[in-house]
C-alpha positions in Angstrom: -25.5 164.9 88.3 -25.8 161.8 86.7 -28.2 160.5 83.7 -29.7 157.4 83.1 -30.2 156.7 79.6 -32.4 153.4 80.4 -34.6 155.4 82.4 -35.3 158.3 79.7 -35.6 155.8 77.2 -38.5 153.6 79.6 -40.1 157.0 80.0 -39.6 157.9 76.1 -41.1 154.3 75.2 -44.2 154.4 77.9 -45.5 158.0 76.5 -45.7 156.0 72.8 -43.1 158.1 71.0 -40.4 157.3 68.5 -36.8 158.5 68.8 -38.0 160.0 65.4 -41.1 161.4 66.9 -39.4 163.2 70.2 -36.9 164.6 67.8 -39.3 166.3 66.0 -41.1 167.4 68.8 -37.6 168.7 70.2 -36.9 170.4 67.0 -33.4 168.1 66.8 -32.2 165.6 63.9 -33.5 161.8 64.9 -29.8 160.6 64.8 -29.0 163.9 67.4 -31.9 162.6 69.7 -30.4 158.8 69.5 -27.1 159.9 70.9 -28.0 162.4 73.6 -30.6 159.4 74.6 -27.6 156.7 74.3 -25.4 159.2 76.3 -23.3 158.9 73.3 -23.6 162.6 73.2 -23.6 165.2 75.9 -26.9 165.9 77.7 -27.5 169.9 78.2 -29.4 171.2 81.1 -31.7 172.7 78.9 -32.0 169.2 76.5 -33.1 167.9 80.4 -35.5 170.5 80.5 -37.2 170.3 77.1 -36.9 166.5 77.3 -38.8 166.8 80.7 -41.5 169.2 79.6 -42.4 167.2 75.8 -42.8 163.9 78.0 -44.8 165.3 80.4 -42.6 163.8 83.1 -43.7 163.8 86.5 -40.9 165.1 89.5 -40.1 161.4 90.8 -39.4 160.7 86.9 -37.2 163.5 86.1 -35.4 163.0 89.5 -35.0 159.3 88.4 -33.6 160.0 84.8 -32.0 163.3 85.3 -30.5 162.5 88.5 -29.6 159.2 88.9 -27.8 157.7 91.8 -25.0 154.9 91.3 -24.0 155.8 87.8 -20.5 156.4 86.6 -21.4 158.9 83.7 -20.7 162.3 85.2 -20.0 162.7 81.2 -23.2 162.5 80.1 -25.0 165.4 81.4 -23.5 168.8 80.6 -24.3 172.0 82.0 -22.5 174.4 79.9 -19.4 175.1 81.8 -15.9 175.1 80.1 -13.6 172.7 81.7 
């Protein structure tokens, strides 16, 4: 799976929210938010899922951030497994 940060932050930015805002929504520090949205830090499953459900996004979206094709950053979204 990869994730497109771009994508989730279009979505983030068309809804009207904040980093700040979706944080708090998230129940996560601002500056934790920033980097999973970034891809600086590892995107969980369940951060896709709660992400997902505060935006309200629709299928094609989620498909479209979540599950983006042509990127290189198979690092980026994390589903829990130990390497």
């Amino acid at each position: 799976m990869s994730f497109s940060p771009n994508e989730l932050k279009a979505a983030r930015i068309r809804r009207g929210f904040t980093q700040k805002e979706l944080a708090k929504i998230l129940n996560i520090t601002g500056a934790n938010y920033c980097m999973k949205e970034n891809g600086v830090r590892r995107l969980f499953v369940s951060d896709a899922n709660d992400i997902a459900n505060a935006l309200n996004l629709s299928p094609q979206e989620i498909n479209d951030i979540f599950f983006a094709k042509n990127i290189n950053s198979k690092d980026n979204f994390y589903r829990g497994e130990s390497a």
